[in-house]
DSSP file (Angstrom, degrees, kcal/mol; ACC not computed):
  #  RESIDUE AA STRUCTURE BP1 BP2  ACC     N-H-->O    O-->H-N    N-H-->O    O-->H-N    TCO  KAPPA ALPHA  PHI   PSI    X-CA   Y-CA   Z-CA
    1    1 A X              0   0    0      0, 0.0     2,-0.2     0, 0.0     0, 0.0   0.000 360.0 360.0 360.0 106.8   -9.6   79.8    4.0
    2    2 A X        -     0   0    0      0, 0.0     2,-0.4     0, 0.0     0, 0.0  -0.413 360.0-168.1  -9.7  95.6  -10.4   82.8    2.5
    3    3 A X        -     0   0    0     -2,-0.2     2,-0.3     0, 0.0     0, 0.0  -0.949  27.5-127.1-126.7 128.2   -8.4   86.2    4.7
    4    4 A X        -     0   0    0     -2,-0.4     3,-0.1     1,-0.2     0, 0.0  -0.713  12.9-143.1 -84.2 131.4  -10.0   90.1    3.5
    5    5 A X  S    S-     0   0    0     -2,-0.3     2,-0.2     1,-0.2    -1,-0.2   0.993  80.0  -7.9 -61.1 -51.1   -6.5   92.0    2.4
    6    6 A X  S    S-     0   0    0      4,-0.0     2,-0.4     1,-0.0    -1,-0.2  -0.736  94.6 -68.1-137.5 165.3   -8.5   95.4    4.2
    7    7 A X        -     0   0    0     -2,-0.2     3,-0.3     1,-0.2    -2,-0.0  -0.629  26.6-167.2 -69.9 135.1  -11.9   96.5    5.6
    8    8 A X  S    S+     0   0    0     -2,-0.4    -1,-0.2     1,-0.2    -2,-0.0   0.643  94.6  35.8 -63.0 -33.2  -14.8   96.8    3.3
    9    9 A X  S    S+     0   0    0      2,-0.0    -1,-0.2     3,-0.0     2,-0.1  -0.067  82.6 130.4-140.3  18.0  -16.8   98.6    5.9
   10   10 A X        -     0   0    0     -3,-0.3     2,-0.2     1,-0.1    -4,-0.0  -0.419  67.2 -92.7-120.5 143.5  -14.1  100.3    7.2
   11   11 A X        -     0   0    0      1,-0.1     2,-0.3    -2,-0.1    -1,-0.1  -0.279  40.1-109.6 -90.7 147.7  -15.0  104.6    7.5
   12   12 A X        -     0   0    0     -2,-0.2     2,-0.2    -3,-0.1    -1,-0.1  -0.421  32.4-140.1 -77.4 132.9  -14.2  106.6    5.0
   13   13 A X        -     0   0    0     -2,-0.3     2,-0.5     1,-0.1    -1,-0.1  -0.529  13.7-135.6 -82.9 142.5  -11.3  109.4    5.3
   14   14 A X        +     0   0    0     -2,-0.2     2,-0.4     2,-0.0    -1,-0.1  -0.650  39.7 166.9 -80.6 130.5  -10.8  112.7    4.2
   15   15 A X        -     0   0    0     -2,-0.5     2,-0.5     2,-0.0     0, 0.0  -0.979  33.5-126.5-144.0 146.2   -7.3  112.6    2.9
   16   16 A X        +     0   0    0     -2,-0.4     2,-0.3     2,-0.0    -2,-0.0  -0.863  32.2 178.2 -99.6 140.1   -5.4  115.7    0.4
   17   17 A X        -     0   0    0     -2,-0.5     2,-0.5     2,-0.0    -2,-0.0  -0.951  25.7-133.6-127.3 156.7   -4.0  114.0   -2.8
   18   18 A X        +     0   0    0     -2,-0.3     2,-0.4     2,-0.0    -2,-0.0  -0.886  37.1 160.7-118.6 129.2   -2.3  116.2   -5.4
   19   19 A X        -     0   0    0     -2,-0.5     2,-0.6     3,-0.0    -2,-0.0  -0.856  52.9 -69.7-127.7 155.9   -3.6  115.5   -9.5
   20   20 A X     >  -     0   0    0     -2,-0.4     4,-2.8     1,-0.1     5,-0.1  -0.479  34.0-148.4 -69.8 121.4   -3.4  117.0  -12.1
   21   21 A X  H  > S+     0   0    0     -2,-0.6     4,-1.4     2,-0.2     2,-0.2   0.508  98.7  48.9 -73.0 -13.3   -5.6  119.8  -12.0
   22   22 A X  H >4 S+     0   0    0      2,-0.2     3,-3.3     3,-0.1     4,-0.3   0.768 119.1  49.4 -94.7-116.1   -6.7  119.9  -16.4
   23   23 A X  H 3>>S+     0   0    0      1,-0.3     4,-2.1     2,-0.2     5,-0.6   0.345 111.3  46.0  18.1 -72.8   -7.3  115.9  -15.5
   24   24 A X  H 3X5S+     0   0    0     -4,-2.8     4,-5.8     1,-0.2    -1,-0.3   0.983 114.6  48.2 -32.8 -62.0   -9.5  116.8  -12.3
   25   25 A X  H <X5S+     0   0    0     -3,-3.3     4,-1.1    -4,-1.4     5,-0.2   0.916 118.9  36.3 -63.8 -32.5  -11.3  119.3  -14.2
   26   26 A X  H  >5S+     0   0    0     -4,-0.3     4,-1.4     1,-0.2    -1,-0.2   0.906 111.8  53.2 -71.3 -24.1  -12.1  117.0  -17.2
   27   27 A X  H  X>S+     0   0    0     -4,-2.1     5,-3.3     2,-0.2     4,-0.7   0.801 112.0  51.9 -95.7 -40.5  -12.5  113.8  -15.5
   28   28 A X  H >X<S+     0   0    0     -4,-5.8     3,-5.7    -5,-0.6     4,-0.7   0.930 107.2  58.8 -60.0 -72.2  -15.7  116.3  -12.9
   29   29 A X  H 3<5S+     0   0    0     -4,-1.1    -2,-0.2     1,-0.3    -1,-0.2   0.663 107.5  44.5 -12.9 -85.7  -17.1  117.4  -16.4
   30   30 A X  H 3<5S-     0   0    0     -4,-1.4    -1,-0.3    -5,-0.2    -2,-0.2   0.505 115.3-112.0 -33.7 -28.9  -17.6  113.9  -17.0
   31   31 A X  H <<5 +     0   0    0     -3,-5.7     2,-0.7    -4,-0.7    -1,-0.2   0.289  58.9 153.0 104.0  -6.3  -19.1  112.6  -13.7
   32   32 A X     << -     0   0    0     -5,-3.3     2,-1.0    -4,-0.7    -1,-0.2  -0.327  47.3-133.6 -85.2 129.7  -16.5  110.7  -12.6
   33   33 A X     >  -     0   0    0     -2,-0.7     4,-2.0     1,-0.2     5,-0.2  -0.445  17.9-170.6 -69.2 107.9  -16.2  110.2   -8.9
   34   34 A X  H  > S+     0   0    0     -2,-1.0     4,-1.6     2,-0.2     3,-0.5   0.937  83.9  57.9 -72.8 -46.1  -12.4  110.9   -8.6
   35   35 A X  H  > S+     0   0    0      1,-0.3     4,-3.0     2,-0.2     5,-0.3   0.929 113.4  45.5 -77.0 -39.8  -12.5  109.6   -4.4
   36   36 A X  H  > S+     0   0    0      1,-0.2     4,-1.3     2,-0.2    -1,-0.3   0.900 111.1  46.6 -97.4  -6.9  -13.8  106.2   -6.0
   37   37 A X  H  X S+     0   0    0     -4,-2.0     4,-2.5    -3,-0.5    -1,-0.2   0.898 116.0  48.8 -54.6 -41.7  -11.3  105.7   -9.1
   38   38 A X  H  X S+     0   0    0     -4,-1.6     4,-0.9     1,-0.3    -2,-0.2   0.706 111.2  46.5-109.8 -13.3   -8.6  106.3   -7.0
   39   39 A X  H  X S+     0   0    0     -4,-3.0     4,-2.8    -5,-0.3    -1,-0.3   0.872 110.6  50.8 -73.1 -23.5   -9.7  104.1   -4.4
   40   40 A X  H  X S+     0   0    0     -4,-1.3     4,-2.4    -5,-0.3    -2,-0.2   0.907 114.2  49.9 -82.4 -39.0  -10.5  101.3   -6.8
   41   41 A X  H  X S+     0   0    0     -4,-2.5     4,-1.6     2,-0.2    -1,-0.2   0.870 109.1  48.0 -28.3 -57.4   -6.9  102.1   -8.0
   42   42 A X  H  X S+     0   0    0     -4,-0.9     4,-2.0     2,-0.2    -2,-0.2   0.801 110.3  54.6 -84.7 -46.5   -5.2  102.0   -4.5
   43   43 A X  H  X S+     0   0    0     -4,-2.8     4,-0.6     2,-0.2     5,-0.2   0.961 105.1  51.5 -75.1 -31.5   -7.1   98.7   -3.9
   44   44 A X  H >< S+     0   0    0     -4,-2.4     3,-1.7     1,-0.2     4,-0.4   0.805 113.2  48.1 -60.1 -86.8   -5.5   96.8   -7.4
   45   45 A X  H 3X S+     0   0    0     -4,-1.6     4,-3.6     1,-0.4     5,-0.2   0.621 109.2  49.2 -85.2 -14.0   -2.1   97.7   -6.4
   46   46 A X  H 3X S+     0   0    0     -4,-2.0     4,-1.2     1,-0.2    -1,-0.4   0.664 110.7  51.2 -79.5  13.5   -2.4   96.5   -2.8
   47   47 A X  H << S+     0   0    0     -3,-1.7    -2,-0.2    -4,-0.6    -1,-0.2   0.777 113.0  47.7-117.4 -25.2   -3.7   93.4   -3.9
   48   48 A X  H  > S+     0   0    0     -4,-0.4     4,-1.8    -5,-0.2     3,-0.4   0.757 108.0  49.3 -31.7 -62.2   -1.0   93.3   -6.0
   49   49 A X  H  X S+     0   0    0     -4,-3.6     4,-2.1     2,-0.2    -2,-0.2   0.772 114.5  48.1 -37.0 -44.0    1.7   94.2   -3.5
   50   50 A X  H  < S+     0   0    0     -4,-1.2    -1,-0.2    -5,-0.2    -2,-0.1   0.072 110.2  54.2 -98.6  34.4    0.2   91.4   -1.0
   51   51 A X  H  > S+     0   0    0     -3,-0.4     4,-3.1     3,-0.1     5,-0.3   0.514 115.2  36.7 -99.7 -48.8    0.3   89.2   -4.2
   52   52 A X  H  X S+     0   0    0     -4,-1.8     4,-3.1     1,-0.2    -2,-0.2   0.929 114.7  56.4 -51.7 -37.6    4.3   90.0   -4.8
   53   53 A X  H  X S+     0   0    0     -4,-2.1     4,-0.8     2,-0.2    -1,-0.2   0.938 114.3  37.7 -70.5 -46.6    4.9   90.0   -1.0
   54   54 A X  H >> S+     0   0    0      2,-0.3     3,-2.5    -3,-0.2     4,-2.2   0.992 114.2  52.9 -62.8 -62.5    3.2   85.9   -0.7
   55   55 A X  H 3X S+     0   0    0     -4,-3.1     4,-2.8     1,-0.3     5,-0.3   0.919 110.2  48.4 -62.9 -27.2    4.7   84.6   -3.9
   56   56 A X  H 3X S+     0   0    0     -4,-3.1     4,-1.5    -5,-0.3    -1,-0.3   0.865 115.0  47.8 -77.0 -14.6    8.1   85.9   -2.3
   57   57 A X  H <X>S+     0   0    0     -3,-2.5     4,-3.5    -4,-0.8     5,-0.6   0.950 114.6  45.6 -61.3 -55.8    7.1   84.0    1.2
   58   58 A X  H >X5S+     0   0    0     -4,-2.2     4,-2.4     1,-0.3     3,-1.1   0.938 114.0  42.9 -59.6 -53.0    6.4   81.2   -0.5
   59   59 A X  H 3X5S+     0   0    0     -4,-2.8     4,-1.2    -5,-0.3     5,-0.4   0.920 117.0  54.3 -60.1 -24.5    9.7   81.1   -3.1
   60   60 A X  H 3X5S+     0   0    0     -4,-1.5     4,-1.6    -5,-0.3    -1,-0.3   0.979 110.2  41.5 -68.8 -32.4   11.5   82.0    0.1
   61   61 A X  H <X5S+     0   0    0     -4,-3.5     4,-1.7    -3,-1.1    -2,-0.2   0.728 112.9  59.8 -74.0 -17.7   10.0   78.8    2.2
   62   62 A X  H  X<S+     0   0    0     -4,-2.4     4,-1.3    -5,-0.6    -1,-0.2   0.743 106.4  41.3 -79.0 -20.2   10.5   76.7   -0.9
   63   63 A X  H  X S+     0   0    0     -4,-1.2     4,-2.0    -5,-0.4    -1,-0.2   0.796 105.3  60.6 -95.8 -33.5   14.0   77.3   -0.9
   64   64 A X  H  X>S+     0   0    0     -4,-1.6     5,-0.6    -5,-0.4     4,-0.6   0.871 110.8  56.0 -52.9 -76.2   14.3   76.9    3.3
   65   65 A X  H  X5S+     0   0    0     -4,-1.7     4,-2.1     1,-0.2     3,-0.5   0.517 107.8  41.1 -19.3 -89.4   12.8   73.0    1.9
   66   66 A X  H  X5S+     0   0    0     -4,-1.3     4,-1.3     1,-0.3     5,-0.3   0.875 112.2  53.4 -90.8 -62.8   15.3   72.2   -0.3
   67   67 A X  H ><5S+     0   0    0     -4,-2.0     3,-1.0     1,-0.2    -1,-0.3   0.718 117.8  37.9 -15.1 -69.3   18.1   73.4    1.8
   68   68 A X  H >X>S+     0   0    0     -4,-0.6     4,-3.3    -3,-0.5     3,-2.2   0.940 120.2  47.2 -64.6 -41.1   16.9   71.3    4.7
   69   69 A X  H 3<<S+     0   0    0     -4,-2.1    -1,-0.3    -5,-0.6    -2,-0.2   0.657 115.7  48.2 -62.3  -2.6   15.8   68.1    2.3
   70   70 A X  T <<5S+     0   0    0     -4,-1.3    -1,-0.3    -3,-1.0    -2,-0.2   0.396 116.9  38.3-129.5  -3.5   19.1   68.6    0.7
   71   71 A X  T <45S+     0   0    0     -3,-2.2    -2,-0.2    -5,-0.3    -3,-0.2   0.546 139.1  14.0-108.2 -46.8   21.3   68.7    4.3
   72   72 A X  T  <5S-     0   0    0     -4,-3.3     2,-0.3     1,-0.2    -3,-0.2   0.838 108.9 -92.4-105.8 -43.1   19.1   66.0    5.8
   73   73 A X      < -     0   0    0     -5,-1.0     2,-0.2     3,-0.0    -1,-0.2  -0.811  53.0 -65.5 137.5 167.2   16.7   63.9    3.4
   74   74 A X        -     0   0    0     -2,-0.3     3,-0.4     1,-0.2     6,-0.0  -0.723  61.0-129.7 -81.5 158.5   13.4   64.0    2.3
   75   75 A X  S    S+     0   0    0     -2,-0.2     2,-0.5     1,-0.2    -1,-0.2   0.868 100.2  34.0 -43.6 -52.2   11.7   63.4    6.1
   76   76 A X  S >> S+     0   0    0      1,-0.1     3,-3.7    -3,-0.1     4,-0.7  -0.463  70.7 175.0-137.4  94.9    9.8   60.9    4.8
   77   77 A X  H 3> S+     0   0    0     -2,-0.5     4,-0.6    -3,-0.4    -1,-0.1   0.677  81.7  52.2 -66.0 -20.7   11.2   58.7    1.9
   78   78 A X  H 34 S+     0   0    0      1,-0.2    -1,-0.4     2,-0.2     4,-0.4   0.362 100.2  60.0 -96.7  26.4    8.6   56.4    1.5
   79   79 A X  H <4 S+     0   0    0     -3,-3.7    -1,-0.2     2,-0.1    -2,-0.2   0.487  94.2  70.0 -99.8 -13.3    5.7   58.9    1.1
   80   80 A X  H >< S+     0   0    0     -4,-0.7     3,-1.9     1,-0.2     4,-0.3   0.926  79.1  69.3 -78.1 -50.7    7.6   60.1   -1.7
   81   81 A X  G >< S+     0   0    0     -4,-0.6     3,-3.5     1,-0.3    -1,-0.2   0.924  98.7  60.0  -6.8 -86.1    6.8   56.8   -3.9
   82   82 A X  G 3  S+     0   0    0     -4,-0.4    -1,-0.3     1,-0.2    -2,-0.2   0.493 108.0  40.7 -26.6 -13.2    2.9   58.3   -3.9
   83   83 A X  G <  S+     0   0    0     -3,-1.9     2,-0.3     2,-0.1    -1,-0.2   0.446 102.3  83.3-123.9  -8.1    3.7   61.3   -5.5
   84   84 A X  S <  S-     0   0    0     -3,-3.5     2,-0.1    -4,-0.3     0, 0.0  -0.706  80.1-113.8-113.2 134.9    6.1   59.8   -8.0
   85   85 A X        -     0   0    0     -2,-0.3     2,-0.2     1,-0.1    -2,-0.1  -0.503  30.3-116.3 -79.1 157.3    4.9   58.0  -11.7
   86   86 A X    >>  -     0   0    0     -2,-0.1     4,-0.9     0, 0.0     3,-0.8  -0.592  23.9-120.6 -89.0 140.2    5.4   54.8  -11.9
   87   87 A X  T 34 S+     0   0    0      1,-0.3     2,-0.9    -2,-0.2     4,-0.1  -0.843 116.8  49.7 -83.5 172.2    8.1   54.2  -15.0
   88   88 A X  T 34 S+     0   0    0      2,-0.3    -1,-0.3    -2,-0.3    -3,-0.0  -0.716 112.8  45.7  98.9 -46.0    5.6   52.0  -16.7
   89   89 A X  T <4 S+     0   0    0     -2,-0.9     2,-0.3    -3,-0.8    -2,-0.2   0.649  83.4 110.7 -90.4   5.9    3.0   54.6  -16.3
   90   90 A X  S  < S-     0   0    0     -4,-0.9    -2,-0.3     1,-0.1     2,-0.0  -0.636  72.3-120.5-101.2 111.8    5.1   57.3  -17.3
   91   91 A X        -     0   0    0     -2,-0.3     2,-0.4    -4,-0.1    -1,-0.1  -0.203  14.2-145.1 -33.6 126.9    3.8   58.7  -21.1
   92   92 A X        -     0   0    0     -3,-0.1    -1,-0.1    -2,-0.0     0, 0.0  -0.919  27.3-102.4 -97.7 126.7    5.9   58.6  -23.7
   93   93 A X        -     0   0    0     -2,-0.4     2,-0.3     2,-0.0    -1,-0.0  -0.197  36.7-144.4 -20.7 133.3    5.6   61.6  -26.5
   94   94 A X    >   -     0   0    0      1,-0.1     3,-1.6    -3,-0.0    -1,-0.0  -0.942  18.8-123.3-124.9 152.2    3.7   60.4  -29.4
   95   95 A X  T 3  S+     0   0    0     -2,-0.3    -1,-0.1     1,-0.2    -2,-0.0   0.685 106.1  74.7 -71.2  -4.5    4.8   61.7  -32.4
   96   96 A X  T 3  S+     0   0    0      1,-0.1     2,-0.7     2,-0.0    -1,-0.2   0.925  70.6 106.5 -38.0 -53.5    1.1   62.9  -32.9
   97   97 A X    <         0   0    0     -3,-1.6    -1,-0.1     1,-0.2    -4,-0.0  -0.309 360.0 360.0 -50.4  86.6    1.9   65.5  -30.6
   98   98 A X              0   0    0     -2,-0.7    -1,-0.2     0, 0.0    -2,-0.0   0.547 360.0 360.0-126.2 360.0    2.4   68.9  -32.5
């Protein structure tokens, strides 16, 4: 399932940000729409932040797991079998392998 970090459609604000003014001036020369760099900016690093923020939920829930599996048991021992190679099917390195 697919969750949008912010609104797309969401209205646009007047907001003061302070730049460097040589940098302003060069960047207008040029054409470049400073409101939409610095939004397309502002959106990589939140999408970035809510990437750091998940991969720490997830390492945090991963570690709640091994606590409990490691105070109680896995829940369900024979499901585990299914997930697990078989030693027979288990590859051996061939010295091919460089």
């Amino acid at each position: 399932m697919w969750t949008t970090l912010y609104d797309h459609n969401a209205k646009r604000r007047t907001v003061s940000v302070t730049l460097n003014a040589d940098l302003v001036a060069r960047s207008a020369a040029h054409g470049i729409n400073i409101s939409r760099v610095a939004e397309a900016a502002l959106v990589a690093a939140f999408e970035q932040a809510e990437k750091a923020k998940i991969r720490e939920e997830i390492r945090e829930a991963s570690r709640f797991v091994e606590e409990i599996v490691a105070k109680y048991g896995h829940p369900f021992p024979e499901s585990r079998a299914m997930f697990m190679p078989d030693e027979e099917d288990a590859i051996e390195p061939s010295d091919d392998a460089a």
